[in-house]
C-alpha positions as semicolon CSV with decimal commas, in nm:
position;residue;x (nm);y (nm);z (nm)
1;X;14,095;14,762;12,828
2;X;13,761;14,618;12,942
3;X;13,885;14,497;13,245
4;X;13,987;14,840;13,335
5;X;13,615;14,981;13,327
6;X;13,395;14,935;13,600
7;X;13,192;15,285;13,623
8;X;13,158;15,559;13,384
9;X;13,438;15,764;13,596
10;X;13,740;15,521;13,412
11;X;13,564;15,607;13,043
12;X;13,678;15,999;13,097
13;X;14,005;15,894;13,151
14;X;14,059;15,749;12,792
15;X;14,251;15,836;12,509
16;X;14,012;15,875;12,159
17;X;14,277;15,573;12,108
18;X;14,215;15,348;12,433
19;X;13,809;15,429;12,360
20;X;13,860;15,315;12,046
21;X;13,981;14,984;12,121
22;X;13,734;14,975;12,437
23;X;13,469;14,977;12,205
24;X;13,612;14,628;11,960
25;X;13,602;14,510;12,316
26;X;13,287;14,545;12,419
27;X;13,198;14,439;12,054
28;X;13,330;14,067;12,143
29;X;13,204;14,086;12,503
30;X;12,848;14,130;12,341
31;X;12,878;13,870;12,096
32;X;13,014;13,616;12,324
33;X;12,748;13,685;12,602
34;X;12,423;13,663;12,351
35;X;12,546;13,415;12,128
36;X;12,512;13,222;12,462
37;X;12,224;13,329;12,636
38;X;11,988;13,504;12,366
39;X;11,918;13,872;12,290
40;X;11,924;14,195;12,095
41;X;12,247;14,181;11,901
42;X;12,245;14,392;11,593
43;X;12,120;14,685;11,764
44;X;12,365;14,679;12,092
45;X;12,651;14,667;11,835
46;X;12,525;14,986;11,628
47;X;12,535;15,208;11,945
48;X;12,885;15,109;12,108
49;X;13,073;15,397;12,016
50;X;12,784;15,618;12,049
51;X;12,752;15,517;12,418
52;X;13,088;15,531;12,491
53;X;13,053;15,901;12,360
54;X;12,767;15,994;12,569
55;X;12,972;15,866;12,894
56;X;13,246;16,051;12,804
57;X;13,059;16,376;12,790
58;X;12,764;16,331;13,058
59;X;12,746;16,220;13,427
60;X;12,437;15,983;13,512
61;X;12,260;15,966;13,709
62;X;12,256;16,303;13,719
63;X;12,236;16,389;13,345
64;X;11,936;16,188;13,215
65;X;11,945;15,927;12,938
66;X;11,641;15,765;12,810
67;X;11,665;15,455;12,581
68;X;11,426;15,447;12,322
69;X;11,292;15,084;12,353
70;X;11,588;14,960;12,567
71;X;11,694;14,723;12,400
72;X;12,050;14,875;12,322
73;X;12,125;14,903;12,665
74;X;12,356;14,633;12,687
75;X;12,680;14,865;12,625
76;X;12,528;15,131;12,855
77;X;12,496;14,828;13,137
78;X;12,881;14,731;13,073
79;X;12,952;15,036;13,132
80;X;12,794;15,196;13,454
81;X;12,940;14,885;13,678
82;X;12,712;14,590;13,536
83;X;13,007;14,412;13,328
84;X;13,033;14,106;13,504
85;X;12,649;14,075;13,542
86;X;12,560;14,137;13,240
87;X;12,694;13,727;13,214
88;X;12,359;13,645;13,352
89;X;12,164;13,845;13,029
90;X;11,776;13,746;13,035
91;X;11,798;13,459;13,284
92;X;11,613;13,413;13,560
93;X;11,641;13,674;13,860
94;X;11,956;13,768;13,657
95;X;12,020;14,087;13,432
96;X;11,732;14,240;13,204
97;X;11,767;14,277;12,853
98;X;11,613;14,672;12,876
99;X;11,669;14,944;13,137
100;X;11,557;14,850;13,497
101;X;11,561;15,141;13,784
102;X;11,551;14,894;14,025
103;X;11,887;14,763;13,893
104;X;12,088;15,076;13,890
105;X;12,048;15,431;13,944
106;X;12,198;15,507;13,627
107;X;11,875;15,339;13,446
108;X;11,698;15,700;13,435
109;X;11,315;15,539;13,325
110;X;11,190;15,170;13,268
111;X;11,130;15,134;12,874
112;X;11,055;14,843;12,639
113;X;10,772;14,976;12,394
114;X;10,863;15,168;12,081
115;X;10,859;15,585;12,035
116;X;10,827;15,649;12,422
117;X;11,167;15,835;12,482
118;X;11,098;16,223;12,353
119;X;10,789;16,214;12,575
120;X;10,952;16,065;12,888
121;X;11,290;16,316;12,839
122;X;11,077;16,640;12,791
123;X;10,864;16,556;13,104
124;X;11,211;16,506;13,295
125;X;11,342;16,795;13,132
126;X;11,050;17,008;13,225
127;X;11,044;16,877;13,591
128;X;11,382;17,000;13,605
129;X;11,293;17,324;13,494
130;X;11,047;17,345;13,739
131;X;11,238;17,214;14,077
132;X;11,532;17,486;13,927
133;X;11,832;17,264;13,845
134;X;12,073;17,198;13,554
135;X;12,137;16,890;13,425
136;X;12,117;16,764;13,059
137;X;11,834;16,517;12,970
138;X;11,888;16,299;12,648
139;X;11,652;16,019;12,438
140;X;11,787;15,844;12,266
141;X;11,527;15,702;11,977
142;X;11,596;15,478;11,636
143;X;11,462;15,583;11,318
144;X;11,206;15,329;11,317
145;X;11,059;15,425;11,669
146;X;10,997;15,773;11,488
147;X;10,755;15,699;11,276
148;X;10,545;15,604;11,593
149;X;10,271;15,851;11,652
150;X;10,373;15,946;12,041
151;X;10,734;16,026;11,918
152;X;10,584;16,251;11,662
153;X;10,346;16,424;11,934
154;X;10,634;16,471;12,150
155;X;10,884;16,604;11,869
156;X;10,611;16,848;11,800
157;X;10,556;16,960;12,192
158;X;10,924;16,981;12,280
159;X;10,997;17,190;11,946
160;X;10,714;17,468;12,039
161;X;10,795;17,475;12,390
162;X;11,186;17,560;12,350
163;X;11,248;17,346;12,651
164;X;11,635;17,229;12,710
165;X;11,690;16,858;12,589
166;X;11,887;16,680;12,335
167;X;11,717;16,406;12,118
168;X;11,987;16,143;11,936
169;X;11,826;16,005;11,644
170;X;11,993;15,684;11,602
171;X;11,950;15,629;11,239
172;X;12,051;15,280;11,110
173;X;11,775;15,278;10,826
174;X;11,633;14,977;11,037
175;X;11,372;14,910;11,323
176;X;11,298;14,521;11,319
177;X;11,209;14,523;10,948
178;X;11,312;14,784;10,697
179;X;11,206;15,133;10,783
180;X;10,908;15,253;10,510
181;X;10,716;15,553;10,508
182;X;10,769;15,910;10,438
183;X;10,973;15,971;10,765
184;X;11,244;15,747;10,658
185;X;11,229;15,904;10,303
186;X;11,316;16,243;10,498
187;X;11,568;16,100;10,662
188;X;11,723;15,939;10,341
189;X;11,767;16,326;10,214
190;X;11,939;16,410;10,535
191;X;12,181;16,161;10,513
192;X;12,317;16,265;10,170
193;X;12,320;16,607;10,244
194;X;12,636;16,598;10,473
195;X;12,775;16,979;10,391
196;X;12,484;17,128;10,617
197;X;12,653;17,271;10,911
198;X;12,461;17,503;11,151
199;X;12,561;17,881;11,179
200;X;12,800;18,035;11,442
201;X;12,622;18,169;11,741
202;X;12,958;18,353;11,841
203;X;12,911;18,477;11,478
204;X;12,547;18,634;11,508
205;X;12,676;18,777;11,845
206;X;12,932;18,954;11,678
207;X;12,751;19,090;11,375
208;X;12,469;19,166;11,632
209;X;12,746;19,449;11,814
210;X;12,783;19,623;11,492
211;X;12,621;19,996;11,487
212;X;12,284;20,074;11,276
213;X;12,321;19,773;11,080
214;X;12,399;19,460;11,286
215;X;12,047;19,370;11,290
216;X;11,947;19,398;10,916
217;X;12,251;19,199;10,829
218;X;12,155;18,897;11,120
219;X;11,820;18,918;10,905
220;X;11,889;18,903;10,552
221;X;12,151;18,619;10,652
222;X;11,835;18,438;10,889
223;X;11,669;18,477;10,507
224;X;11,988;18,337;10,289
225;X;12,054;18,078;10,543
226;X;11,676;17,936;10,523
227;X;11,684;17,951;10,148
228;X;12,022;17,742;10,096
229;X;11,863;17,553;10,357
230;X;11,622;17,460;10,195
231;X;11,814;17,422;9,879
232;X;12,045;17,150;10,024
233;X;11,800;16,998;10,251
234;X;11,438;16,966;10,109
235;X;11,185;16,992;10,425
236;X;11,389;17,070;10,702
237;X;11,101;16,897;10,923
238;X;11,283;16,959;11,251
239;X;11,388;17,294;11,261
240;X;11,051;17,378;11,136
241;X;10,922;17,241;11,452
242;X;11,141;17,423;11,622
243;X;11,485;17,193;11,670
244;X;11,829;17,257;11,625
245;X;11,974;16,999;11,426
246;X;12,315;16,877;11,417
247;X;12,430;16,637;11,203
248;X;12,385;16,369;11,016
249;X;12,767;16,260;11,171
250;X;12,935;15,908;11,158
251;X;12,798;15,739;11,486
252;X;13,111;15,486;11,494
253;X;13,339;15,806;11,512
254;X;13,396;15,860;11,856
255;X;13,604;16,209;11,869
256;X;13,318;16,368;11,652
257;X;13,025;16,171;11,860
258;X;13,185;16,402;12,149
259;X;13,274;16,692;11,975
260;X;12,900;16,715;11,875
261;X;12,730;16,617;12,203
262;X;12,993;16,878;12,356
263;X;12,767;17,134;12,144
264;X;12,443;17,021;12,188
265;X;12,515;17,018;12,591
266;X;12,607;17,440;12,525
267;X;12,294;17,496;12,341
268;X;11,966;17,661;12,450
269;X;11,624;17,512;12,366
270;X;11,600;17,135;12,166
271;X;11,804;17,004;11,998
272;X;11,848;16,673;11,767
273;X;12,152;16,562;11,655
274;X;12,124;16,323;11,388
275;X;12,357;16,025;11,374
276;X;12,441;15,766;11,100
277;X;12,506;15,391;11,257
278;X;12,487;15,033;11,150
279;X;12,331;14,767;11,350
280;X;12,531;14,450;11,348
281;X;12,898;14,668;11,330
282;X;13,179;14,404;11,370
283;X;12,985;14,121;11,334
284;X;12,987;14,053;10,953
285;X;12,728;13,808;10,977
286;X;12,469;13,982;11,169
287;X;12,584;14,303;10,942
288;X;12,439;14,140;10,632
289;X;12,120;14,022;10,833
290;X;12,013;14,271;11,095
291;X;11,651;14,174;11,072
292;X;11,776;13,817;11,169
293;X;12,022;13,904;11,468
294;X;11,780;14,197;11,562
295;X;11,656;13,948;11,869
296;X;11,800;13,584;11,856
297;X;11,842;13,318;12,056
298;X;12,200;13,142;12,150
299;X;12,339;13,109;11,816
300;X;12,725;12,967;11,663
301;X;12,957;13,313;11,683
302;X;13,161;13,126;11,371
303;X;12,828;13,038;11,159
304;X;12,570;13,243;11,281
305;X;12,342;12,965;11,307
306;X;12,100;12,890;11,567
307;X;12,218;12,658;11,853
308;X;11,861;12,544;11,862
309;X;11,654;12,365;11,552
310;X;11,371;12,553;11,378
311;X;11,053;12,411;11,459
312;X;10,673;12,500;11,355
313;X;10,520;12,757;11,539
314;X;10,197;12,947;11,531
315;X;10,315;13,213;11,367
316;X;10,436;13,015;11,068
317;X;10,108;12,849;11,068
318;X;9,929;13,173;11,051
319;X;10,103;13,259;10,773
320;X;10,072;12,976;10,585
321;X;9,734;12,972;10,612
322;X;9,644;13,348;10,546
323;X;9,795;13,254;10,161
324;X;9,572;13,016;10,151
325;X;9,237;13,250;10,223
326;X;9,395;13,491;10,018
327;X;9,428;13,306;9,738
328;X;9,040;13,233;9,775
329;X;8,926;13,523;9,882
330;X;9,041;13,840;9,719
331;X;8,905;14,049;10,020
332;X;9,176;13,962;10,248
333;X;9,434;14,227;10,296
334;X;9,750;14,158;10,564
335;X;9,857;14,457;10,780
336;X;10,180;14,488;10,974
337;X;10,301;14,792;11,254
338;X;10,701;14,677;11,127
339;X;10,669;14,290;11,220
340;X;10,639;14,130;10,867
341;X;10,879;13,822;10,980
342;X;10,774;13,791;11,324
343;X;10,436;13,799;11,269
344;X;10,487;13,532;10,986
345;X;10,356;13,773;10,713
346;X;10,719;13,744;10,471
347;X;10,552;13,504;10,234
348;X;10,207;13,662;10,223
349;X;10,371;14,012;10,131
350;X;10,537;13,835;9,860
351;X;10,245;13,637;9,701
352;X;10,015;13,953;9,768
353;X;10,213;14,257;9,746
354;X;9,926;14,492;9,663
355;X;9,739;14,307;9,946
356;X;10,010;14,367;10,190
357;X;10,064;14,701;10,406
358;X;10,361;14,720;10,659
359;X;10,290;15,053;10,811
360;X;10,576;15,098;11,045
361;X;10,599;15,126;11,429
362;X;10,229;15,224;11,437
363;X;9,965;15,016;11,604
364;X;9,719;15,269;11,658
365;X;9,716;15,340;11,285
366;X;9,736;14,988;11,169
367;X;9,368;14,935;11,354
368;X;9,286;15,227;11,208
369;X;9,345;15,202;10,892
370;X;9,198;14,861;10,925
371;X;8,909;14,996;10,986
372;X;8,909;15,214;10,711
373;X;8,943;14,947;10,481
374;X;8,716;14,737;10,635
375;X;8,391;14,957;10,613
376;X;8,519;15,031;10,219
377;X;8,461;14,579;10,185
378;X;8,758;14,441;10,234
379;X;8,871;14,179;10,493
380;X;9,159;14,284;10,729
381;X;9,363;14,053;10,914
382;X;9,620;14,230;11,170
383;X;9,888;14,064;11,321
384;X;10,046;14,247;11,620
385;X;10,207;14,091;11,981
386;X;10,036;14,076;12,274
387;X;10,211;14,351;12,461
388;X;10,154;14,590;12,145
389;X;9,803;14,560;12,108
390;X;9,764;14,736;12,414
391;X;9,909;15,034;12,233
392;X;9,596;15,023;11,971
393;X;9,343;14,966;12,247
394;X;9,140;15,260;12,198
395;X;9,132;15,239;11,794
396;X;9,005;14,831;11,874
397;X;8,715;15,020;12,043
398;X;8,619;15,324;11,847
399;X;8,769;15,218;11,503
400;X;8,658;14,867;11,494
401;X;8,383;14,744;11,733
402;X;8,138;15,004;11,789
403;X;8,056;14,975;11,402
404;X;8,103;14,596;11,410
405;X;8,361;14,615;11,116
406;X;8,524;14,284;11,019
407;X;8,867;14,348;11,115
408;X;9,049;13,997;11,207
409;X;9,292;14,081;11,453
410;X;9,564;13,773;11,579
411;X;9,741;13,815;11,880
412;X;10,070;13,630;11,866
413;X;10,283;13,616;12,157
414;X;9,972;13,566;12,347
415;X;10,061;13,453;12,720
416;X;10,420;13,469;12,894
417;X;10,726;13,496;12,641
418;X;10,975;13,492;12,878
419;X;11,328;13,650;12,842
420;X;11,198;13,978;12,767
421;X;11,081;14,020;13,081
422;X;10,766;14,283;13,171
423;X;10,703;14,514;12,916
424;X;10,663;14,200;12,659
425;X;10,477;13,948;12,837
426;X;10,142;13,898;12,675
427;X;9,938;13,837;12,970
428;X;9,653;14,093;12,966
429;X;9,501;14,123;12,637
430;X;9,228;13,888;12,729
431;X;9,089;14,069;13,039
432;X;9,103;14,437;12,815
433;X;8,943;14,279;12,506
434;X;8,654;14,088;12,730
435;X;8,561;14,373;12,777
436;X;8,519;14,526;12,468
437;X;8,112;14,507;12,302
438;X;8,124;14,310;11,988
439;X;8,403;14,101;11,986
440;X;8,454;13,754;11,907
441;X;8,770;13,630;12,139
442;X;8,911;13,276;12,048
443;X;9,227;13,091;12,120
444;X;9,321;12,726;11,974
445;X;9,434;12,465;12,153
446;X;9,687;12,327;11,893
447;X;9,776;12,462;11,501
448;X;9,475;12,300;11,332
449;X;9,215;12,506;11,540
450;X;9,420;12,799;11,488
451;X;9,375;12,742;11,091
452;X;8,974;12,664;11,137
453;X;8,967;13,006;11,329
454;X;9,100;13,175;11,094
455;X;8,872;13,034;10,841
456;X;8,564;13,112;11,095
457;X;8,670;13,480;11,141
458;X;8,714;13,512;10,768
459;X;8,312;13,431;10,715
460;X;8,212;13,555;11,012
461;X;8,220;13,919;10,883
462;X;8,226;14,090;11,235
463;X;8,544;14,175;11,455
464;X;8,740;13,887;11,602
465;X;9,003;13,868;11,783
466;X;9,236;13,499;11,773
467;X;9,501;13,491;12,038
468;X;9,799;13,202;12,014
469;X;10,127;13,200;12,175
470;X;10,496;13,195;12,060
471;X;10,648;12,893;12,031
472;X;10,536;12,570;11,854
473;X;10,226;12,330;11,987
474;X;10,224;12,099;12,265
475;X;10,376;11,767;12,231
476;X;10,043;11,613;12,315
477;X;9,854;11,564;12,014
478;X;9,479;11,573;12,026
479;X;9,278;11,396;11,770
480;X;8,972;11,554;11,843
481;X;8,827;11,851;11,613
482;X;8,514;11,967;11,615
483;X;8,374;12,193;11,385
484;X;8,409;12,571;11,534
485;X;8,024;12,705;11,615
486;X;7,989;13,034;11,746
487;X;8,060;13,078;12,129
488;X;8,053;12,642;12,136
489;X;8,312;12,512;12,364
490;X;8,445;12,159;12,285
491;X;8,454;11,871;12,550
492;X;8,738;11,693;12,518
493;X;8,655;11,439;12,762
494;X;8,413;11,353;12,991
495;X;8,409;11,280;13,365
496;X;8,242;11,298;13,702
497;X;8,450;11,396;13,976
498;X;8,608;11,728;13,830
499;X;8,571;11,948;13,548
500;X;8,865;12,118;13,414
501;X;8,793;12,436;13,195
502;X;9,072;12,593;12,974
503;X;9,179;12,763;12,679
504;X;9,504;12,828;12,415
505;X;9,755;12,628;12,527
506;X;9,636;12,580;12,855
507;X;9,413;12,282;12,660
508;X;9,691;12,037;12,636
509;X;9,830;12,058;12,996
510;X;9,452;11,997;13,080
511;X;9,424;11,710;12,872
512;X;9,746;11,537;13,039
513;X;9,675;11,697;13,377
514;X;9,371;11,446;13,349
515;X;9,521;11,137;13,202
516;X;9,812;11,140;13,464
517;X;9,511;11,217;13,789
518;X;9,313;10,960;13,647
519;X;9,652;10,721;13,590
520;X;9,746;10,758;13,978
521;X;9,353;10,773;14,143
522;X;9,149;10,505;13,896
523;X;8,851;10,577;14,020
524;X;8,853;10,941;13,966
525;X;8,673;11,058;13,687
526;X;8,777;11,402;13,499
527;X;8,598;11,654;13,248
528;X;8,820;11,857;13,057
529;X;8,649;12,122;12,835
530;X;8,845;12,384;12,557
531;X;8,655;12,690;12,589
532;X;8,791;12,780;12,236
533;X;8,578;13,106;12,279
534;X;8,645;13,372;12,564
535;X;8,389;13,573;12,436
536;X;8,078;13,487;12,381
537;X;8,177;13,220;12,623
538;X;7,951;12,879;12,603
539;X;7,718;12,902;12,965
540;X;7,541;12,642;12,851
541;X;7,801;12,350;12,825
542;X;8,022;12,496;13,135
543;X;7,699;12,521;13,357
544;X;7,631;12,158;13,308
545;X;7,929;12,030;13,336
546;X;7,999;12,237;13,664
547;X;7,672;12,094;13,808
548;X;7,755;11,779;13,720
549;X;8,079;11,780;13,901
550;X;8,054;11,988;14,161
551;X;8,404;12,095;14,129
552;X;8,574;12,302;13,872
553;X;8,910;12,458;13,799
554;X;9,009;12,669;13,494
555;X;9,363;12,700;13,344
556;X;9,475;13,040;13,120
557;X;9,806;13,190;12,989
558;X;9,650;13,547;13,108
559;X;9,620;13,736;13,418
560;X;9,355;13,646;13,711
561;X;9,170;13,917;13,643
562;X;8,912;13,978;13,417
563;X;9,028;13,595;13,228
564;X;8,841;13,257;13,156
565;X;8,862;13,220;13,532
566;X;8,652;13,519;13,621
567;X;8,380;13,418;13,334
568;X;8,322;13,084;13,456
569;X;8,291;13,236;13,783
570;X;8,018;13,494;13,662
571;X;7,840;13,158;13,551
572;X;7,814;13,001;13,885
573;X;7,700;13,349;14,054
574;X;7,453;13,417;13,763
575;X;7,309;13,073;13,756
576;X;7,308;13,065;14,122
577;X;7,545;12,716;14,143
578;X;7,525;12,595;14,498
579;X;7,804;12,439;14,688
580;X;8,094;12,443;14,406
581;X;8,445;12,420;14,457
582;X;8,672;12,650;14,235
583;X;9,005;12,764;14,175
584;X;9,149;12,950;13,852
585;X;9,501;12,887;13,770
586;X;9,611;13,224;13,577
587;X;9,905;13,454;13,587
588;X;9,856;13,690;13,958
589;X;9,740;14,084;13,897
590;X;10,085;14,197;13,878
591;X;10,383;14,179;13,588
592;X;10,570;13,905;13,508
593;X;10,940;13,943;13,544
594;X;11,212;13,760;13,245
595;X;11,288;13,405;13,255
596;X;11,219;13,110;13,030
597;X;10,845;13,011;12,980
598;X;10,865;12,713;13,201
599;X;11,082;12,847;13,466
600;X;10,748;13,145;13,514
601;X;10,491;12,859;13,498
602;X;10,653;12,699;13,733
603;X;10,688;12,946;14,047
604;X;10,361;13,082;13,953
605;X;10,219;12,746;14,009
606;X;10,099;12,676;13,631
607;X;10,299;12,382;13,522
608;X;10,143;12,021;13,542
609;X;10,296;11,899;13,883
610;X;10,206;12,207;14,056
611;X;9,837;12,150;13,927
612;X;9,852;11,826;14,021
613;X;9,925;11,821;14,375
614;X;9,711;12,143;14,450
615;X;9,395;11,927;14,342
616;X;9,483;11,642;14,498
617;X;9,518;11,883;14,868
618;X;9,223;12,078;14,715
619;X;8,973;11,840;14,674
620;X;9,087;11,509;14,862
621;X;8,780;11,485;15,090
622;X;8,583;11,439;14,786
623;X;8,837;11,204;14,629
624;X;8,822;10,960;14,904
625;X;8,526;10,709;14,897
């Protein structure tokens, strides 16, 4: 049946019966392609009915479907022409694991962050109002993406402004971890109050016609209808807001998927139709363990194990090492936006559970709150990726540094991540943070300096911030640990002919960056120097070593702009450094498209060999005796 489908056009043409099987299909198609290459499983095979639905009833590009997210696009993809590339999932210059406009037409808007969809469909919705056309507009959001604030601003908008739009709330009880809060309470009501049906507006028409007393009747049943509603369904949040809600309805039935969107495509005003799915369907093993197979890499279809070993990474290290604090220190809290296993935060939550606060999709609240707490004496530590921090960017300023509140705040993911492609690289948080009055910004070059950070933020009592990639450590171990002193960078090694500033992870290419120039060219001499701190950077040991050497490079995981590179630069202007050569080696001011880690570093010119040769053009005239 697959092989029959190459554009949404075929999908009309289908039997409830043929769509049916379509849809097992695509179900193996899916699990063959990311137990292979890597991906979003569970949630691509909780939506494949419901996609096949909303193809069978709407015409993109000219309806409008935002994806919450994105990252259950892959059955959309399959099925508006992109089957056979769809092979090429999350490699380089391949496919993209979330909705691209520049890869089809039938991608409506570019998403990857949580709770954006109700805002993005009521401004397309509205600009359609505006320019005088027709068509339908749709988001499509999960239940954990709605406890987000900007899905609850946009709910709230798009019920009081009775604009035209359907919202499909993709309930699967799940985001990444298990949904909490009061939102998914409300939704827990709705879901076992199934005999809710909405009235007949042929009905109200009709009653409407009668003589003298077609109104009062259409009121007194407005009254009895509200009253059983809110008998049967405690709080009905949405059509307070102003909704029409459908539902909840099996999202793995495909005749009833249509028969509802049908109805919500007739109706005036918004509308939300509520639908019941489960993330991992037809794949038993990622059905009992949707946090697991939520994003995985290539894994055994038959076992469900990973194709690659389990090694230590940062975030495990993190972890491990908050339980240790917290076990001497009493202050420490842990806070989570819905990322208690990535973040490493699982065992912490277990040894502390009254310490421990996962408060859903939320980042802006998480710093908030963390603020809260930590002007009432406690400690905060909040773990959040890269690419999400930039969601709680204002709360880091007015919630946390202009009072100078302790709030510990680690960055993981910090740098490229690769597959994921744009909207989750982690290449910017240290040029928006450097900015930022009052901050402490640190980043270790291997696990142990990540643990003495941690124990330096702890007594520092002011706001830090501790960035550290995914991933494990670089092979190349450095015996060499100083103690951590405030804004104190740490020289590594020393030299004469070149001094070679960087920071993170950058610190270990550095290190053999050096060894291998100094292998090749004997009489070369080079400095290498972790900054460990971004911010308050150390002038004092980069000055002299820059004057010393009269050359200096600086290696990041960040952007050009506004990075280590640009600080050390502000050093040599401010000091007034005469005749110094320079170069920065960072990510360029633009974003970073999917691909594995070393596949970016290399055509961006970051790995060790690129490095290499560019000093050896760069500074030859002073290499040569």
């Amino acid at each position: 049946m697959l092989e029959t489908i190459n554009s949404t056009k075929d999908i009309k043409k289908l039997s409830i019966k043929e769509k049916n099987e379509l849809a097992e299909e695509i179900r193996k198609y899916i699990l063959e392609i990311v137990s292979k290459n890597g991906g979003h499983l569970a949630s691509n095979l909780g939506v494949v009915e419901l996609t096949i639905a909303l193809h069978s009833i709407f015409d993109v590009p000219e309806d409008k479907i935002v994806w919450d997210v994105g990252h259950q696009t892959y059955v959309h993809k399959i099925l508006t022409g992109r089957k056979e590339k769809l092979k090429t999932l999350r490699q380089m210059n391949g496919i993209a694991g979330f909705p691209k406009t520049k890869e089809s037409e039938t991608d409506s808007f570019n998403t990857g962050h949580s709770s954006t969809s109700i805002s993005v469909a009521l401004g397309m919705a509205r600009a359609r109002d505006v320019k005088g056309e027709s068509n339908s507009v749709l988001a499509v959001i999960g239940d954990g993406a709605l406890t987000g604030g900007m899905a609850l601003e946009a709910l709230n908008d798009a019920g009081w402004s009775q604009t035209k739009m359907t919202v499909i709330l993709n309930d699967n009880e799940m985001s990444i971890s298990k949904n909490i809060g009061g939102i998914s309470m409300l939704l827990s009501k709705l879901r076992t109050k199934r005999t809710y049906n909405q009235s007949s507006d042929a009905v109200k028409k009709i009653v409407l016609k009668i003589p003298a007393i077609g109104k009062p009747i259409v009121k007194i049943v407005k009254r009895v209808k509200r009253s059983i509603k809110q008998l049967v369904i405690p709080k009905m949040f949405f059509e307070d807001i102003g909704f029409r809600y459908l539902g909840p309805i099996d999202g793995h039935d495909i005749e009833e998927l249509e028969r509802m969107l049908r109805i919500s495509k007739q109706l005036d005003g918004p509308v939300l139709l509520h639908v019941i799915t489960k993330k991992g369907k037809g794949y038993s093993i990622a059905e009992q363990n949707p946090d697991k197979f939520h994003a995985t890499a290539p894994f055994d279809i038959e076992t469900g194990k990973s194709k690659k070993s389990k090694k230590k990474d940062y975030s495990k290290v993190f972890g491990d090492k908050l339980i240790e604090l917290g076990k001497k220190n009493e202050k420490i809290v842990a806070i989570t936006a819905s990322m208690k296993d990535g973040t490493g935060l699982t065992a912490f939550a277990k040894e502390f559970p009254k310490r421990f606060f996962d408060i859903g999709i939320a980042e802006q609240h998480a710093i908030g709150m963390a603020g809260g707490m930590a002007k009432e004496g406690t400690i905060p530590v909040v773990p959040i990726y890269s690419s999400f921090y930039q969601r709680a960017y204002d709360q880091v300023i007015h919630d946390v540094a202009i009072q100078n509140l302790p709030v510990i705040m680690c960055v993981d993911r910090a740098g490229v991540v690769g597959a994921d492609g744009e909207t989750h690289q982690g290449t910017f948080d240290m040029a928006f943070f450097r900015l930022v009055p009052n901050l402490t910004i640190m980043a270790p070059k291997d696990f142990k300096e990540l643990e003495s950070m941690l124990e330096f933020a702890v007594a520092l009592k002011k706001p830090v911030v501790i960035r550290y990639p995914r991933g494990g450590e670089d092979e190349l171990k450095m015996e060499k640990q100083e103690k951590l002193v405030q804004g104190k960078a740490e020289i590594l090694k020393e030299g004469n002919n070149l001094s070679i500033i960087a920071i993170g992870k950058t610190v270990a290419r550095a290190m053999k960056l050096a060894q291998e120039i100094e292998k090749e060219q004997p009489d070369i001499t080079i400095e290498v120097i972790n900054a460990r701190f971004l911010k308050p950077i150390d002038k004092i040991t980069i000055q002299q070593s820059i004057e010393k050497t009269k050359k200096v490079i600086t290696m990041e995981d960040g952007t050009i702009v506004n990075g280590l590179g640009t600080a050390v630069l502000e050093i040599i202007r401010e000091e007034n450094l005469e005749n110094i050569k320079s170069k920065i080696y960072a990510y360029p001011d633009q974003y970073i498209e999917h691909g594995t880690v070393e596949e970016l570093e290399k055509k961006y010119g970051l790995d060790v060999e690129t490095i290499k040769k560019d000093i050896k053009a760069f500074f030859q005239a002073s290499f040569v005796k």
